[in-house]
N, C-alpha and C positions, 0 to 999 in steps of 0.2 A: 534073783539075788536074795541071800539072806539079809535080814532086818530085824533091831531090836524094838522094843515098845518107845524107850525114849533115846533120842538123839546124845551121842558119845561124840565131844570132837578133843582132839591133845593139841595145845598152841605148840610154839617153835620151841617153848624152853622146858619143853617136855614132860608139861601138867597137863590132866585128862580131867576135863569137865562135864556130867553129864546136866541136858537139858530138859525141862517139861513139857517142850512143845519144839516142834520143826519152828517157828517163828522166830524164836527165840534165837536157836542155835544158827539162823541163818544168821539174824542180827550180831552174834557174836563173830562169824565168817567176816562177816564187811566190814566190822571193825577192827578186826586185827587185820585183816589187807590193807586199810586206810590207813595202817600203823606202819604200815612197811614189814609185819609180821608174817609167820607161817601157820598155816593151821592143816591137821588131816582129820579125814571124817571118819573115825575108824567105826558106826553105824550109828543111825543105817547111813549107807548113801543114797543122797537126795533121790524121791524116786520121782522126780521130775523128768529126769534123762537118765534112762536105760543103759546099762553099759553096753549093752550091744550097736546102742547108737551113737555112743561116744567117739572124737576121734583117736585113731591110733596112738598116737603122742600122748592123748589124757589118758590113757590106760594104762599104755609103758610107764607114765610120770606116775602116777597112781600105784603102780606093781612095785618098783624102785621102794617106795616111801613106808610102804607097809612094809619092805624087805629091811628097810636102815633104821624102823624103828621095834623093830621085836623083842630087842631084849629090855624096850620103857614099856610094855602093856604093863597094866595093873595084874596081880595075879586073876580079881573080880571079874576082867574083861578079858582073859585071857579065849575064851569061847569064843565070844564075837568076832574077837578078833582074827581067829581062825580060819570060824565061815566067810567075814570077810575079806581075808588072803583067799581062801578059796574062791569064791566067788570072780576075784579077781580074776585069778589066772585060771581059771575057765575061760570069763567071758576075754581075756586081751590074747589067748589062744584060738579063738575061733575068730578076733578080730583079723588077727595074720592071715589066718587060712582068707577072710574075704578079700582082703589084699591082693593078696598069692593069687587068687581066684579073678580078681579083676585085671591084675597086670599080663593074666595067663590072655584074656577075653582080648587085653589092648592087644597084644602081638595079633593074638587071632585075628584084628580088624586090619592091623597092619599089610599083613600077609593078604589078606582079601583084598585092599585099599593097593598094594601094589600090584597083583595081580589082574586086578579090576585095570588100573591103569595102563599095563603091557595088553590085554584082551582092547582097551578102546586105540592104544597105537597102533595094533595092528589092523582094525577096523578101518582107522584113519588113511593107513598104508593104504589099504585096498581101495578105499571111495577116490582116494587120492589118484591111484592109477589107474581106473577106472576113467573118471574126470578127463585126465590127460590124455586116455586115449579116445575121447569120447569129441573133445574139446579137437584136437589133433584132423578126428575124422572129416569134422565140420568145416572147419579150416581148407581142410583141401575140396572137401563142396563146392565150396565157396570159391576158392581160387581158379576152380575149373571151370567156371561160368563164365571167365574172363570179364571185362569192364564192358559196362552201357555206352549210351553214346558220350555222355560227359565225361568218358575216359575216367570213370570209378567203380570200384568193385562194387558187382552187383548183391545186393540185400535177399535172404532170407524171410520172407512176412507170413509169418503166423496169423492164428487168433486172437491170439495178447502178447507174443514174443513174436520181437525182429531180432533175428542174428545177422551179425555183420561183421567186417574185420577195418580194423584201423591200424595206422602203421604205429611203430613204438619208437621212441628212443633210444639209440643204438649205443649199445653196451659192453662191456668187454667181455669176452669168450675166452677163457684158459684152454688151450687145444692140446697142448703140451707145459706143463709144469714142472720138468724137469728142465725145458729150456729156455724157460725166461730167467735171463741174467739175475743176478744175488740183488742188484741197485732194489729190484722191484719188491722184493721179500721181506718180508717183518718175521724175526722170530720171537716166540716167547720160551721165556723157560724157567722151570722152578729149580732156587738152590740155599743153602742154608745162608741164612743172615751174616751170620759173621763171615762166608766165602765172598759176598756181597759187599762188605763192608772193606774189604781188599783189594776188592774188584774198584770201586771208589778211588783207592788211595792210589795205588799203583796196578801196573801189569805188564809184568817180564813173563820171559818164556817159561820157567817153572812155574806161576802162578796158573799162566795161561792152560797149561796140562791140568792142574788140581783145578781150575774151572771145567772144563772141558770134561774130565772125570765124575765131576759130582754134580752136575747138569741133569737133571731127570725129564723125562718125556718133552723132549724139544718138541716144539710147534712151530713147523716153516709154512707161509702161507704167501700166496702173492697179492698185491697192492693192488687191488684193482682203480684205486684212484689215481695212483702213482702212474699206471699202466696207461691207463684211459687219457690221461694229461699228455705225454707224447703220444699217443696214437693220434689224437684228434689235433697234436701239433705234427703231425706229417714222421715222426718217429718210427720207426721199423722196429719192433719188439718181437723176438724170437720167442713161439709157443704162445702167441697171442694175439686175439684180431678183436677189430671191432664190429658186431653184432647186433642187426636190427631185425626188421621182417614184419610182423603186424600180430593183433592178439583180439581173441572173438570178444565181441561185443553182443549184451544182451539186452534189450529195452523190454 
């Protein structure tokens, strides 16, 4: 960045002072900000911080200031002031490009970061079905060895693992989902607020259509606690049973 030998600053009412020392002309910065004033450094600027390490915002504000005050340079200053527009937009042009360049790197992490995720789902998939039928195979080991004398299924004994099976609490089984009755079904569904707010007040058969219409990706799912509550009351539930059996145990 160009620089002059002594420090040039213009306050807000568009007089340009120069100074004998950078101390100086700082002290004069902090006193007109303590004032509630403006000041621009039209040289040098401070070379405490570099414009290339400035942030984006201080350069644009920076480039802006030197642009709104061009036609107050001194004709004396009119050089510096130059190099210092230059200088400027140099350095707050390559500040963009780093921008540009690091928002380009974020997607790139992105893209790897999602990709990265779909590569360990379907890792997961695998070990996952693997497991199950790993888990599955065991199980039926196990079942085929039929019960000891205590009338319990017999154990598995390792060197440091015992597999064994234990029974589980029986659960509900969807077998058919198209034939458990509506009672059992929760739907959800997305629709604009104000159809909603209608939906509130009233609901006649024309409403009921413009619901019906603008209703997006319903979600029908059944209850399984709903389900499970008559089952385990002696209820007969069409497309659905209750479900126990045992699950391997590992010590």
């Amino acid at each position: 960045m160009a620089t002059t030998s002594l420090p040039v600053i213009q306050s807000g009412d568009g007089k340009v002072f120069q100074f004998p020392n950078e101390p100086e002309a700082r002290q004069f910065e902090v006193a007109a900000k303590e004032a509630g004033g403006e000041t621009l450094r039209l040289g040098p600027v401070t070379p405490a911080t570099p414009a290339t390490a400035k942030p984006l915002y201080d350069l644009e504000l920076h480039l802006a200031a030197l642009l709104e005050t061009e036609d107050l340079v001194p004709a004396e200053l009119e050089q510096e002031y130059a190099l210092e527009l230059q200088a400027t937009l140099a350095a707050t042009a390559a500040k963009r490009d780093r921008v540009g360049h690091f928002l380009s790197h974020l997607e790139a992490q992105m893209a790897f970061a999602k990709a990265e995720v779909k590569r360990l789902q379907e890792r997961e998939a695998f070990y996952t079905k693997v497991f199950e039928k790993l888990e599955g195979y065991v199980m039926r080991v196990i079942e085929s060895l039929g019960l000891d004398d205590k009338g319990k299924r017999k154990k598995l004994e390792g060197n440091t693992i015992t597999l064994s099976l234990r029974g589980c609490t029986k659960r509900v089984e969807v077998t058919d989902e198209l034939a458990v009755p509506t009672k059992y079904k929760r739907v959800t569904v997305t629709l604009p607020a104000e159809t909603w707010e209608l939906v509130c007040d009233s609901l006649d058969l024309d409403l009921r259509e413009q619901v019906l219409g603008e209703v997006k990706s319903a979600k029908v799912e059944v209850s399984r606690s709903a389900v499970n509550d008559d089952l385990k009351a002696g209820v007969e539930v069409p497309g659905a049973e209750l479900a126990g059996g045992f699950y391997l145990v590992r010590r």
